[in-house]
PDB file of the backbone (N, CA, C, O) and the ligand in Angstrom, with CONECT records:
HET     ZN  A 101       1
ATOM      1  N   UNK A   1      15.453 -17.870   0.235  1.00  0.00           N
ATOM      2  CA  UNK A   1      15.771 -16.832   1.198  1.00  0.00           C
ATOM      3  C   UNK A   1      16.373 -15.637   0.464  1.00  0.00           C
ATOM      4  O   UNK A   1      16.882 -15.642  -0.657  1.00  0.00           O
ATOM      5  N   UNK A   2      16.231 -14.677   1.249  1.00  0.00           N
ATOM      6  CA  UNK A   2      16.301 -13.022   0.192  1.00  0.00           C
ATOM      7  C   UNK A   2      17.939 -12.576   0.922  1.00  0.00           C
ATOM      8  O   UNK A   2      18.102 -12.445   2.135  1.00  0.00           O
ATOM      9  N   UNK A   3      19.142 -12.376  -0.217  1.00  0.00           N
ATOM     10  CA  UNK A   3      19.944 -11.613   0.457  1.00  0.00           C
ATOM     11  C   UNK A   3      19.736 -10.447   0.479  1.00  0.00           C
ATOM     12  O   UNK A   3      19.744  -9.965  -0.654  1.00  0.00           O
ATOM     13  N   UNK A   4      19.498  -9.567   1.464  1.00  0.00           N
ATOM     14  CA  UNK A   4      19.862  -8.308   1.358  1.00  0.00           C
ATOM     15  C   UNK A   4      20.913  -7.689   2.144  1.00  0.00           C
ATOM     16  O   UNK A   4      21.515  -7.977   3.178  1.00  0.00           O
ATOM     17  N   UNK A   5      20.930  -6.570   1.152  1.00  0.00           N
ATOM     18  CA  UNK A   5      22.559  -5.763   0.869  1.00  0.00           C
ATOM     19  C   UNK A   5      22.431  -4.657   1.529  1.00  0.00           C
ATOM     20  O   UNK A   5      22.137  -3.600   0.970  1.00  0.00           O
ATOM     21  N   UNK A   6      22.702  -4.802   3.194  1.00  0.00           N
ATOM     22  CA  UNK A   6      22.779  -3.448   3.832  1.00  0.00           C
ATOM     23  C   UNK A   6      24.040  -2.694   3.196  1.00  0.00           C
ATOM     24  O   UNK A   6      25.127  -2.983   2.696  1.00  0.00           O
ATOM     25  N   UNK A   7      23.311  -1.612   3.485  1.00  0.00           N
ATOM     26  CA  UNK A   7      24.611  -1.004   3.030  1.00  0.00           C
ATOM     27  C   UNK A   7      25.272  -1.169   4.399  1.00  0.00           C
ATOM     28  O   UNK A   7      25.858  -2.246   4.503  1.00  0.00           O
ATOM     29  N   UNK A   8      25.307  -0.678   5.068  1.00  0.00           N
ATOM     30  CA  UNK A   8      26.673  -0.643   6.446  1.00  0.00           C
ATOM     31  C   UNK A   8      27.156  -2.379   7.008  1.00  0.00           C
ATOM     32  O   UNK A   8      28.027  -2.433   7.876  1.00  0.00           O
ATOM     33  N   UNK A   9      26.669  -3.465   6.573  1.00  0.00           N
ATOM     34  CA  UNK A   9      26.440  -4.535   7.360  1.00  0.00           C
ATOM     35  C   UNK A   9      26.807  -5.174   5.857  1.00  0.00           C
ATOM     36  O   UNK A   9      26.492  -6.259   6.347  1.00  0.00           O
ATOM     37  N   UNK A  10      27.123  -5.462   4.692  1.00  0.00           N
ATOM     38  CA  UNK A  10      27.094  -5.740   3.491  1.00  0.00           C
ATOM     39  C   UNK A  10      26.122  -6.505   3.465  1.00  0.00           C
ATOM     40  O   UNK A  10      25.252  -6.277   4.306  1.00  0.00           O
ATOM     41  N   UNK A  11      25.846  -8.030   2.219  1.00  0.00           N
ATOM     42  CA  UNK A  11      25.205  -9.088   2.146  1.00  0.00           C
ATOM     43  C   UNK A  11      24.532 -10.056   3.351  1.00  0.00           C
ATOM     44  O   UNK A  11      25.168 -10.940   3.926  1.00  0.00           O
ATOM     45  N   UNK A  12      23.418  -9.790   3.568  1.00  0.00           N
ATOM     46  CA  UNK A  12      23.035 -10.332   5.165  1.00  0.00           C
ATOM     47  C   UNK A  12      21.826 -11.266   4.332  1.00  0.00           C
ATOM     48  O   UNK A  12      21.390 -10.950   3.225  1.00  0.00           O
ATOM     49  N   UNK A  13      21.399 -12.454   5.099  1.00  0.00           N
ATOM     50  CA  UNK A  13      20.341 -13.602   5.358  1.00  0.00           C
ATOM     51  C   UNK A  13      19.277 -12.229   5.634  1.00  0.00           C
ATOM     52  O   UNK A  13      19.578 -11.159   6.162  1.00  0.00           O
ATOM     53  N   UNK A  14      17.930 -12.667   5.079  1.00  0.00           N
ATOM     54  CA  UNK A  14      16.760 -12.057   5.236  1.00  0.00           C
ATOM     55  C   UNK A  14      16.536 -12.197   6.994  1.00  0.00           C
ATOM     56  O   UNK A  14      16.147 -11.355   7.803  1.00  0.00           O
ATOM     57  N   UNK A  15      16.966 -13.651   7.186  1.00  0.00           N
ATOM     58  CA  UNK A  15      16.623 -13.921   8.469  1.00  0.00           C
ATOM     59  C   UNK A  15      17.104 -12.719   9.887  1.00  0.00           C
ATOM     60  O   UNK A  15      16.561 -12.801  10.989  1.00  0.00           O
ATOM     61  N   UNK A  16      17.903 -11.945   9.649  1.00  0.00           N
ATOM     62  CA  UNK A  16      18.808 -11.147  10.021  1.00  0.00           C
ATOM     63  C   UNK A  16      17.625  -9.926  10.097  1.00  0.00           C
ATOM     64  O   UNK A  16      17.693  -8.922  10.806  1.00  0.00           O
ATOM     65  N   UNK A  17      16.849 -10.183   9.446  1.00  0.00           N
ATOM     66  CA  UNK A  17      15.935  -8.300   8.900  1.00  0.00           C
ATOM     67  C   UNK A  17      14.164  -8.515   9.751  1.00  0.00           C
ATOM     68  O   UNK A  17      13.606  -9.529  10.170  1.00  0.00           O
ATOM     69  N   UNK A  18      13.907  -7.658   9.733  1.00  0.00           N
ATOM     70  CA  UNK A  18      12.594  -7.439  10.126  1.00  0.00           C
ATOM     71  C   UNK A  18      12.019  -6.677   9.060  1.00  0.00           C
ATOM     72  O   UNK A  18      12.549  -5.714   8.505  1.00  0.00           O
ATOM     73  N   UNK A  19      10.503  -7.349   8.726  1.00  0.00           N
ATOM     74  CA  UNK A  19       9.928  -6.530   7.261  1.00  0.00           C
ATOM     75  C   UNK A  19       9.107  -5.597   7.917  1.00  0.00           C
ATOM     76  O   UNK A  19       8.422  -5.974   8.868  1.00  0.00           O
ATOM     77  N   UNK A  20       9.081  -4.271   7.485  1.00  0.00           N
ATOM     78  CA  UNK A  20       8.376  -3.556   8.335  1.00  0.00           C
ATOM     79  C   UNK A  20       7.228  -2.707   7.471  1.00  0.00           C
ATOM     80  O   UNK A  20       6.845  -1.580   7.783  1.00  0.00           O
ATOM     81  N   UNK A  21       6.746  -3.486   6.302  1.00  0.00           N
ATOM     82  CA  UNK A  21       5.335  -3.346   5.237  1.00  0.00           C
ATOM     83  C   UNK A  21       6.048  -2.208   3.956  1.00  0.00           C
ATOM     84  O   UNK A  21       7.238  -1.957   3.760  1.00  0.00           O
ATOM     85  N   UNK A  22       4.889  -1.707   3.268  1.00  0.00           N
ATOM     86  CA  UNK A  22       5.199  -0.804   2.489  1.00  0.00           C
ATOM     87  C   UNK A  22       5.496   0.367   2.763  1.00  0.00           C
ATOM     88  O   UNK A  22       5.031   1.059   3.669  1.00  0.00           O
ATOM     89  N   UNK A  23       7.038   0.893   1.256  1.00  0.00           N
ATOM     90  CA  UNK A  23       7.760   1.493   2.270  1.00  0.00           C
ATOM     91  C   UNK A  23       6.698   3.356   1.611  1.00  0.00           C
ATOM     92  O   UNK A  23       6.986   4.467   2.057  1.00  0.00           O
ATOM     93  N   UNK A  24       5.641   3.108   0.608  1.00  0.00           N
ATOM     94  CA  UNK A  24       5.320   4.119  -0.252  1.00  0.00           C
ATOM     95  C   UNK A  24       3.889   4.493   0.533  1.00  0.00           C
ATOM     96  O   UNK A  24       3.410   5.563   0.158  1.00  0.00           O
ATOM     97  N   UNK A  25       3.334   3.972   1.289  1.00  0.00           N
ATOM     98  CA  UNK A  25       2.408   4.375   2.895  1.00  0.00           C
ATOM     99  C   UNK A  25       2.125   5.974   3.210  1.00  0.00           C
ATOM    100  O   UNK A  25       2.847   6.276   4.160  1.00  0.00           O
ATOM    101  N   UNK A  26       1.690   6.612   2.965  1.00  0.00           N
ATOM    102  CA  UNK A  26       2.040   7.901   3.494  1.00  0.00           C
ATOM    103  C   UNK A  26       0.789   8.196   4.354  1.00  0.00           C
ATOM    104  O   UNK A  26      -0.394   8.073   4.035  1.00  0.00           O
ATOM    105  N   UNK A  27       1.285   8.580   5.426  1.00  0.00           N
ATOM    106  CA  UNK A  27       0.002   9.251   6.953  1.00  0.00           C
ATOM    107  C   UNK A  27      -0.363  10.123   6.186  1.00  0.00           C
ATOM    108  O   UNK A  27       0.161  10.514   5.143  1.00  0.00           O
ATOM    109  N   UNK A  28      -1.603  10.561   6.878  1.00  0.00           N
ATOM    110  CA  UNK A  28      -2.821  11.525   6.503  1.00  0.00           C
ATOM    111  C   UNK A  28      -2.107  12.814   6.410  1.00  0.00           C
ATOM    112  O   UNK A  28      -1.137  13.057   7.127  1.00  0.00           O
ATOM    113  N   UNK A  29      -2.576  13.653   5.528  1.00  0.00           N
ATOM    114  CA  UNK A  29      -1.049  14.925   6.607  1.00  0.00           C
ATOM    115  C   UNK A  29      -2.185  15.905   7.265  1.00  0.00           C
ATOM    116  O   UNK A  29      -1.913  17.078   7.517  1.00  0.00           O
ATOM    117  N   UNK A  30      -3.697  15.250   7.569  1.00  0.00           N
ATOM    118  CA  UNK A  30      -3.558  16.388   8.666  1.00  0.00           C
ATOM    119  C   UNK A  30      -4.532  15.170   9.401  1.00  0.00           C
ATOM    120  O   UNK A  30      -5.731  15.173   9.123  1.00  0.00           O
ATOM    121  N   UNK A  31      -3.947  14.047  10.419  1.00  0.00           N
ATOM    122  CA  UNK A  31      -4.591  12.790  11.299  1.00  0.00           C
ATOM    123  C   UNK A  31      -5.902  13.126  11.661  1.00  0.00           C
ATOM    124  O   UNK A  31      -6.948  12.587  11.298  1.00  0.00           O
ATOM    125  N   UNK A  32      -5.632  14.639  12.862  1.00  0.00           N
ATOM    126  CA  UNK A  32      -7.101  14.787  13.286  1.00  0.00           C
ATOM    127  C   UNK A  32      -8.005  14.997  12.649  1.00  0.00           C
ATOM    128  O   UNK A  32      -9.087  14.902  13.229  1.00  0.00           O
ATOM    129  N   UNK A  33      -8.011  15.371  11.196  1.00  0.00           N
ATOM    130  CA  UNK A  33      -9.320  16.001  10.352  1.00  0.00           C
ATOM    131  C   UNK A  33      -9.252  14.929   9.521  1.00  0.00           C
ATOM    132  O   UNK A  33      -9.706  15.227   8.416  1.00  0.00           O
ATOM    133  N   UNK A  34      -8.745  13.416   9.614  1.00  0.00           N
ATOM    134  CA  UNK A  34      -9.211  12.241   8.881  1.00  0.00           C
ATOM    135  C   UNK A  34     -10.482  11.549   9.313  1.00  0.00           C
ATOM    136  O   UNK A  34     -10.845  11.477  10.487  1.00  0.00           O
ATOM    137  N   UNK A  35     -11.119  11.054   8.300  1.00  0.00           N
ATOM    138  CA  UNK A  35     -12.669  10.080   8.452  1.00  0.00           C
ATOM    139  C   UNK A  35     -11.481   9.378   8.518  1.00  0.00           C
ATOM    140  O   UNK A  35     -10.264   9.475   8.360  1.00  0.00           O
ATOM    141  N   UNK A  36     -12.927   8.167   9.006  1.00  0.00           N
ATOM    142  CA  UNK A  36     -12.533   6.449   9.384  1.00  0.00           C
ATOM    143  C   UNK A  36     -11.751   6.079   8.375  1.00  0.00           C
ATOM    144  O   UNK A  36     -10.710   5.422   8.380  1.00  0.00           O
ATOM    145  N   UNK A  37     -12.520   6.698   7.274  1.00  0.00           N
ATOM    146  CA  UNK A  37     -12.461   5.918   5.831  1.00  0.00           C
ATOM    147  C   UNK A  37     -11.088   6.084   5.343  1.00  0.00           C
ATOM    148  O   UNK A  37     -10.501   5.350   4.548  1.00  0.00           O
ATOM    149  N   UNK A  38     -10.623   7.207   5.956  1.00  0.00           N
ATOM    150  CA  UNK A  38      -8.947   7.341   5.587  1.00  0.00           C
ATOM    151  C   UNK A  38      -8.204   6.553   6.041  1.00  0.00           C
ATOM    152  O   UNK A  38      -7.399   5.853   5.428  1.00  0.00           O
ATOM    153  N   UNK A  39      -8.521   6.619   7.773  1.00  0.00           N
ATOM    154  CA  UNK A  39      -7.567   5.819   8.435  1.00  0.00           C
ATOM    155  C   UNK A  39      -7.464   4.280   8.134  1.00  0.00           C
ATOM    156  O   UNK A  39      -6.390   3.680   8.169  1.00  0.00           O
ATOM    157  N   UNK A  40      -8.667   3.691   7.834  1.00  0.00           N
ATOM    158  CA  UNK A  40      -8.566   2.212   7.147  1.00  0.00           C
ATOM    159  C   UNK A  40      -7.661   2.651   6.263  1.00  0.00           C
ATOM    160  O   UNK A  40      -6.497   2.578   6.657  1.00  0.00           O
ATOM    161  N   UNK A  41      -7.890   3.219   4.852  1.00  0.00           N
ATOM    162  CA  UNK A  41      -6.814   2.837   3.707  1.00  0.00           C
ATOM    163  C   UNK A  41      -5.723   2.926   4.309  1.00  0.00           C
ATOM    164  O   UNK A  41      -4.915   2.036   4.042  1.00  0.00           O
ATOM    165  N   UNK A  42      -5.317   3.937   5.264  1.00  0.00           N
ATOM    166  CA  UNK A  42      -4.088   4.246   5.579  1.00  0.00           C
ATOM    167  C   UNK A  42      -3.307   2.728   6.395  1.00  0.00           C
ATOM    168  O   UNK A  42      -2.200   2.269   6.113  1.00  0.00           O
ATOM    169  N   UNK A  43      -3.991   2.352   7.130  1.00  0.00           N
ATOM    170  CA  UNK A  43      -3.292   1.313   8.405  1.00  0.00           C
ATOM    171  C   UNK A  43      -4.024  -0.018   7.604  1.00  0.00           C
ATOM    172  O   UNK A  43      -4.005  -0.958   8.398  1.00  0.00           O
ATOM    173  N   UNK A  44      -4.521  -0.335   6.596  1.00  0.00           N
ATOM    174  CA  UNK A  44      -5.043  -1.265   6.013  1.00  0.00           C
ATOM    175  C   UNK A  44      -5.112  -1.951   4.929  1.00  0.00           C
ATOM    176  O   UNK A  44      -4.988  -3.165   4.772  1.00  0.00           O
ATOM    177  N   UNK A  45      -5.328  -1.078   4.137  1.00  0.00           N
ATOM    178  CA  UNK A  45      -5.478  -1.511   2.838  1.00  0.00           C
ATOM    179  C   UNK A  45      -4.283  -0.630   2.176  1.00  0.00           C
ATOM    180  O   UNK A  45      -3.969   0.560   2.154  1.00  0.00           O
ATOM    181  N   UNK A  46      -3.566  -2.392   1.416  1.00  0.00           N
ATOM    182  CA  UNK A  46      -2.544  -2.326  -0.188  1.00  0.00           C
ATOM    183  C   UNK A  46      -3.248  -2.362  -1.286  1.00  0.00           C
ATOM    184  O   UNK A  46      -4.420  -2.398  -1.661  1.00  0.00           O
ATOM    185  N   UNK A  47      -1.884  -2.333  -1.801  1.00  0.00           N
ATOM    186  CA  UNK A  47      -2.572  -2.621  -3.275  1.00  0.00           C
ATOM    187  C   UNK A  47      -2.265  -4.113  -3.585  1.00  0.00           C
ATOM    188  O   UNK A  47      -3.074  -4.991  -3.888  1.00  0.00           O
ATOM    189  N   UNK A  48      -1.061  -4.196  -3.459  1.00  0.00           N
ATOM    190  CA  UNK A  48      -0.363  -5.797  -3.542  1.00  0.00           C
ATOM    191  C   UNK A  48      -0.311  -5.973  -4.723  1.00  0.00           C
ATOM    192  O   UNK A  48      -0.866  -6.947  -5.230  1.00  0.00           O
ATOM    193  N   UNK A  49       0.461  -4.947  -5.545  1.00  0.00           N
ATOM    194  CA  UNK A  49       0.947  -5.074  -7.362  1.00  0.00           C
ATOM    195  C   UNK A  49       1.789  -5.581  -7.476  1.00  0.00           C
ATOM    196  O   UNK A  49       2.549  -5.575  -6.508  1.00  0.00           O
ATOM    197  N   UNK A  50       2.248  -6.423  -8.845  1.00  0.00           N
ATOM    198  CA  UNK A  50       2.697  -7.577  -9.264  1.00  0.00           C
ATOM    199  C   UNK A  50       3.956  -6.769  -9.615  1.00  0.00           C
ATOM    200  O   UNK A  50       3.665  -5.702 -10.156  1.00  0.00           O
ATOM    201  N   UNK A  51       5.124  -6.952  -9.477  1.00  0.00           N
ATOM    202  CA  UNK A  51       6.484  -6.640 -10.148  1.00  0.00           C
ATOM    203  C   UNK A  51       6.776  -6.015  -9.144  1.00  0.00           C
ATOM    204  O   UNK A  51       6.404  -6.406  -8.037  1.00  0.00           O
ATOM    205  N   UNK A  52       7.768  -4.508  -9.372  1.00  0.00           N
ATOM    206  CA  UNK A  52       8.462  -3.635  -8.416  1.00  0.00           C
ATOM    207  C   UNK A  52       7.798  -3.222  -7.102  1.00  0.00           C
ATOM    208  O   UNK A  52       6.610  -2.908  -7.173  1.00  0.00           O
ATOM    209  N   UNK A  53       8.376  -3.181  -5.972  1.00  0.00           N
ATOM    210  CA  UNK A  53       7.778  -2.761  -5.000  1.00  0.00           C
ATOM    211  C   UNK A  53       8.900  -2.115  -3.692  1.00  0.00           C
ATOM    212  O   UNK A  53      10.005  -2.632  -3.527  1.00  0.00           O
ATOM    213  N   UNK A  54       8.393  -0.878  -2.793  1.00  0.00           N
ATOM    214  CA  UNK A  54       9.300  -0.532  -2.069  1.00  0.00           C
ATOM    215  C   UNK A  54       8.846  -0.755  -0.920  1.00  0.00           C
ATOM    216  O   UNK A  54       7.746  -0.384  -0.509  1.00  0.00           O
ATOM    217  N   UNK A  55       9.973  -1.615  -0.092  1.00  0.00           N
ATOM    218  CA  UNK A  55       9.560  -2.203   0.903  1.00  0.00           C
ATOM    219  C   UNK A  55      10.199  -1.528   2.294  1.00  0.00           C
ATOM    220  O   UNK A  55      11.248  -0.912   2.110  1.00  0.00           O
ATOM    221  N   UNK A  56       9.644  -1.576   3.783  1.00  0.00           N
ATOM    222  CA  UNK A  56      10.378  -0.812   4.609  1.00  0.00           C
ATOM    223  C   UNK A  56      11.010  -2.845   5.230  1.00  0.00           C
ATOM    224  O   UNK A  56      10.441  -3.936   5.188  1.00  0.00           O
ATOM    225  N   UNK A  57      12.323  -2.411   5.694  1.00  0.00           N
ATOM    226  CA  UNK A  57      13.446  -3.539   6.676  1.00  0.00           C
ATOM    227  C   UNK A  57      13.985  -2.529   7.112  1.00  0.00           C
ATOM    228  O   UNK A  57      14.378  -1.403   6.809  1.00  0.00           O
ATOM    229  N   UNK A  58      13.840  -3.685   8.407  1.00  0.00           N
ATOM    230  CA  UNK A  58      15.246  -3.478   9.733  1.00  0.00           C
ATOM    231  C   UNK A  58      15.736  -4.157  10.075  1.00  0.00           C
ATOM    232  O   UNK A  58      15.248  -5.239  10.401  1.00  0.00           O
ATOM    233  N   UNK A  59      17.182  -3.796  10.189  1.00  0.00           N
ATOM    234  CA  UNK A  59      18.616  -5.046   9.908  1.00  0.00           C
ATOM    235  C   UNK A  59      18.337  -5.372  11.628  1.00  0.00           C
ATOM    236  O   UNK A  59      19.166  -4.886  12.397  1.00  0.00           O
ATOM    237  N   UNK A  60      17.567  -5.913  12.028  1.00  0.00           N
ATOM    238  CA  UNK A  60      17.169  -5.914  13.401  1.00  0.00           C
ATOM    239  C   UNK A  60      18.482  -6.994  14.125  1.00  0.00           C
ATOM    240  O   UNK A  60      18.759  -6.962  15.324  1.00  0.00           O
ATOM    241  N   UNK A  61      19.012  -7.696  13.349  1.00  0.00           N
ATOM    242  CA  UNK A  61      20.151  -8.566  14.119  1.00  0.00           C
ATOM    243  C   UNK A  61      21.520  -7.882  13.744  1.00  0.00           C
ATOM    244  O   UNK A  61      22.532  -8.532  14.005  1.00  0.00           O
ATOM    245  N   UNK A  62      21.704  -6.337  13.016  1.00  0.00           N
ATOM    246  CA  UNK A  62      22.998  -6.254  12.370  1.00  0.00           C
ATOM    247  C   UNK A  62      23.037  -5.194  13.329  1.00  0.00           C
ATOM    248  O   UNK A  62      23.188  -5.254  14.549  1.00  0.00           O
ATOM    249  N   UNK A  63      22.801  -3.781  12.235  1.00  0.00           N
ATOM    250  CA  UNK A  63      23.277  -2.507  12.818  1.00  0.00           C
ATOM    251  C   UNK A  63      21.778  -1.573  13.164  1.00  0.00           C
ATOM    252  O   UNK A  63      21.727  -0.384  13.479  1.00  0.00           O
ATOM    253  N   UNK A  64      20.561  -2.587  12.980  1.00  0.00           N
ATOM    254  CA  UNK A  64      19.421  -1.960  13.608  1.00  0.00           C
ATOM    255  C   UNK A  64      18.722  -0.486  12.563  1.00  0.00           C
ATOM    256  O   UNK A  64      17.695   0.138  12.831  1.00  0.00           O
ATOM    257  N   UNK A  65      19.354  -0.323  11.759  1.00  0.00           N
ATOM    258  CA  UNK A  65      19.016   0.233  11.548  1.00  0.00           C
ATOM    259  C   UNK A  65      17.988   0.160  10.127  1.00  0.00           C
ATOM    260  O   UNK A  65      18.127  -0.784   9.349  1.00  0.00           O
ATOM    261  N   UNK A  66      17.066   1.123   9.898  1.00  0.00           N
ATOM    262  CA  UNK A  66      15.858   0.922   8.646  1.00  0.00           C
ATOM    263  C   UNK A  66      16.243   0.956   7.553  1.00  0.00           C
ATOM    264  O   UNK A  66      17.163   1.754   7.373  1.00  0.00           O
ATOM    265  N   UNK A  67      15.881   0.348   6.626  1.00  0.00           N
ATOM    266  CA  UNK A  67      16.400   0.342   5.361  1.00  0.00           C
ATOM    267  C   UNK A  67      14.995   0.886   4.014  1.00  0.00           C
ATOM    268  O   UNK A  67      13.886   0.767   4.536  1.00  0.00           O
ATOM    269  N   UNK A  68      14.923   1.311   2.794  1.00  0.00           N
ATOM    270  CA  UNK A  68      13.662   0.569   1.639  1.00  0.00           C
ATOM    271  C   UNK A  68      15.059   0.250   0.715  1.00  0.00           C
ATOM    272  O   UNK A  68      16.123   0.672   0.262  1.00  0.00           O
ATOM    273  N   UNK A  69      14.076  -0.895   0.847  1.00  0.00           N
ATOM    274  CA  UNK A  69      14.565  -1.948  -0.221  1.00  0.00           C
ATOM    275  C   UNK A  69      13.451  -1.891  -1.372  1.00  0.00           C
ATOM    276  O   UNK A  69      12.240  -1.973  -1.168  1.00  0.00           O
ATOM    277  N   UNK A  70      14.027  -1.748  -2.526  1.00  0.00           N
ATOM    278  CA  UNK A  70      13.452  -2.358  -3.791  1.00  0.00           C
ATOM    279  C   UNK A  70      13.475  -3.635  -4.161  1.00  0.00           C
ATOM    280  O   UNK A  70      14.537  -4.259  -4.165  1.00  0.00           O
ATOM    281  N   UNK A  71      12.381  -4.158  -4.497  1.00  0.00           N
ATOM    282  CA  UNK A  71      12.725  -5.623  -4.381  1.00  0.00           C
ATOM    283  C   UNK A  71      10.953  -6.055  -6.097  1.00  0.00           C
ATOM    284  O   UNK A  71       9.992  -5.307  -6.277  1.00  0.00           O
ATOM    285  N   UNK A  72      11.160  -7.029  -6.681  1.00  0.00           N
ATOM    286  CA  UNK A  72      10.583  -7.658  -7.653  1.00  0.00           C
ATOM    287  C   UNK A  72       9.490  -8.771  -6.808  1.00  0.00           C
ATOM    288  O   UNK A  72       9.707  -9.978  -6.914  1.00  0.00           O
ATOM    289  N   UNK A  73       8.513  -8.352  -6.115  1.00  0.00           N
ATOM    290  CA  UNK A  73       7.861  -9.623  -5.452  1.00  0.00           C
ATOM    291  C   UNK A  73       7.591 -10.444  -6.174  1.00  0.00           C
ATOM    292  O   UNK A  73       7.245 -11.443  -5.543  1.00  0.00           O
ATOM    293  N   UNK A  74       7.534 -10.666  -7.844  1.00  0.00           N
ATOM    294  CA  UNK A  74       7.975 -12.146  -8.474  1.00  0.00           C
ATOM    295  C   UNK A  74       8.949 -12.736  -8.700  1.00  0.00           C
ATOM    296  O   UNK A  74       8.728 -13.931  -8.893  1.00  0.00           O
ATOM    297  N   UNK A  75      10.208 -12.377  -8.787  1.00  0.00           N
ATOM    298  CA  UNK A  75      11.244 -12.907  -8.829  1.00  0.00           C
ATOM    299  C   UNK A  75      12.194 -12.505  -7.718  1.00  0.00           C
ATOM    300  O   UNK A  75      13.418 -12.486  -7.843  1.00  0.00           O
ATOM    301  N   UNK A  76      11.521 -12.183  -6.613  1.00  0.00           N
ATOM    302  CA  UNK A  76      12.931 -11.740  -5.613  1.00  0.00           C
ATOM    303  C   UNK A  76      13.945 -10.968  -5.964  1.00  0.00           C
ATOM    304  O   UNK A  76      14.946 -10.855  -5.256  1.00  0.00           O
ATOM    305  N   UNK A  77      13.832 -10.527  -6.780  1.00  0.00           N
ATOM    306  CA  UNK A  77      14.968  -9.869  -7.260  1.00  0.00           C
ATOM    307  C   UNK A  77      15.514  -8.278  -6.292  1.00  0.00           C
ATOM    308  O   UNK A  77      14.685  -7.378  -6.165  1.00  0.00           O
ATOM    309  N   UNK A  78      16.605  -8.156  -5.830  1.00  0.00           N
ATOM    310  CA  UNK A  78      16.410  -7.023  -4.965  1.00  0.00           C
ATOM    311  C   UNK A  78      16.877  -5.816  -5.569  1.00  0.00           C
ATOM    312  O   UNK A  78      18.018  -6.143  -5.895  1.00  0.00           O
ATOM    313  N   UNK A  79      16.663  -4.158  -6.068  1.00  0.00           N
ATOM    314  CA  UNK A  79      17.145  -3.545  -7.276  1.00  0.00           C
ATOM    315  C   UNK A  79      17.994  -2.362  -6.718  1.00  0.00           C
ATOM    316  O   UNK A  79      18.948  -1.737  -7.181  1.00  0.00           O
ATOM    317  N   UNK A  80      17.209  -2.276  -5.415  1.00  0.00           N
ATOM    318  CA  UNK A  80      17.821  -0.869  -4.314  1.00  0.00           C
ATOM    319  C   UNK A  80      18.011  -1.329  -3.003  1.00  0.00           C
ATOM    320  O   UNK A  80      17.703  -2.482  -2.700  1.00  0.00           O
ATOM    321  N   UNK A  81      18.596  -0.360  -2.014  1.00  0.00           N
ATOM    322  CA  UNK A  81      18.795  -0.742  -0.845  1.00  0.00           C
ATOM    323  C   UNK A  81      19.320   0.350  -0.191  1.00  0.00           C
ATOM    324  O   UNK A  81      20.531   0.548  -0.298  1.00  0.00           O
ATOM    325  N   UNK A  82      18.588   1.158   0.518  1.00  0.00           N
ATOM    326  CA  UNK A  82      19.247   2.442   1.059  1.00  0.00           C
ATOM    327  C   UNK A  82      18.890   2.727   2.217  1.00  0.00           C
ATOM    328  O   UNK A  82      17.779   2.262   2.470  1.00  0.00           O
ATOM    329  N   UNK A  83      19.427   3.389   3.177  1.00  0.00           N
ATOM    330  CA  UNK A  83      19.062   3.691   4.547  1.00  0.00           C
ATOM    331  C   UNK A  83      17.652   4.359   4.295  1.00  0.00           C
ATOM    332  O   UNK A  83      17.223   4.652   3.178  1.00  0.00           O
ATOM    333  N   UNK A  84      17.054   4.539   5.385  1.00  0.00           N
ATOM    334  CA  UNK A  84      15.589   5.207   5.144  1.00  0.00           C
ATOM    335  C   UNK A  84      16.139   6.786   5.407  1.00  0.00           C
ATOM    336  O   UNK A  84      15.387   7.590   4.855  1.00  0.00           O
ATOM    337  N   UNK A  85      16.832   7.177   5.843  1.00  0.00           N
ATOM    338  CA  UNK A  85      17.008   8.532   6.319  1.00  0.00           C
ATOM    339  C   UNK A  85      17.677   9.163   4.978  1.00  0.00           C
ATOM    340  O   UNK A  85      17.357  10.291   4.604  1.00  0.00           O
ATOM    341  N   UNK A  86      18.604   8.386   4.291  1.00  0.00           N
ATOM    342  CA  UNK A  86      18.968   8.555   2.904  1.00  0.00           C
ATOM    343  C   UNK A  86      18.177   8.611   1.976  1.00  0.00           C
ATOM    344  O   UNK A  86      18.502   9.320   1.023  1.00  0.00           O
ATOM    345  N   UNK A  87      17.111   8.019   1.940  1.00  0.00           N
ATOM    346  CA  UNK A  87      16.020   7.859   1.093  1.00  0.00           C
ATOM    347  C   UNK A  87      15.192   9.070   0.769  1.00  0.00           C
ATOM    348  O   UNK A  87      15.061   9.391  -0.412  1.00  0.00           O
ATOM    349  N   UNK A  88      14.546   9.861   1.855  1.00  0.00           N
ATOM    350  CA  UNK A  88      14.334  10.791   1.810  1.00  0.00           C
ATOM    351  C   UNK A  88      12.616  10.863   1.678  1.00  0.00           C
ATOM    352  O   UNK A  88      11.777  11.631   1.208  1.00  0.00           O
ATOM    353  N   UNK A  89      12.669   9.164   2.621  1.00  0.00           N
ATOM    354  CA  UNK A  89      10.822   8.780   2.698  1.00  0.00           C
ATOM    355  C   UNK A  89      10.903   9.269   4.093  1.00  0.00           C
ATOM    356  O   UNK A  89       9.896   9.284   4.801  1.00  0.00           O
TER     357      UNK A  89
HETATM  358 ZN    ZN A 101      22.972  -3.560   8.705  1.00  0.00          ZN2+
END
């Protein structure tokens, strides 16, 4: 099980969080003038790379609020942890 380290809520059980996918995703920046072909990669297709990755959570049982977490999807390891509004995604 993954601790993560809200910041406002300190050391919380993963169980506590909601994963809410990748946090490096970025929408089309102009939706209506996207092909299909965008919107698949966009709402569909990862990459799913081995080591570092930025992930979107929500402390959905704490203070609700979104987090990206950096996290090692081979070793769990967690490296960051910042509000999303702090983040500046
Ligand atoms: Zn929290």
């Amino acid at each position: 099980m993954l601790l993560i380290p809200c910041p406002h809520c300190g050391p919380r059980a993963q169980t506590e969080f909601s994963y809410g996918g990748d946090a490096n995703v970025a929408r089309p920046p102009a939706p209506e003038d996207a092909d299909g072909g965008t919107w698949v990669d966009y709402l569909y297709l990862r990459d799913n790379a081995k080591g570092g990755h930025d992930e979107l959570w929500q402390h959905i049982f704490g203070c609700r609020r979104w987090l990206r977490v950096g996290r090692d999807v081979v070793s769990h390891e967690i490296t960051s942890c910042t509000e999303l509004a702090e983040s500046g995604a």
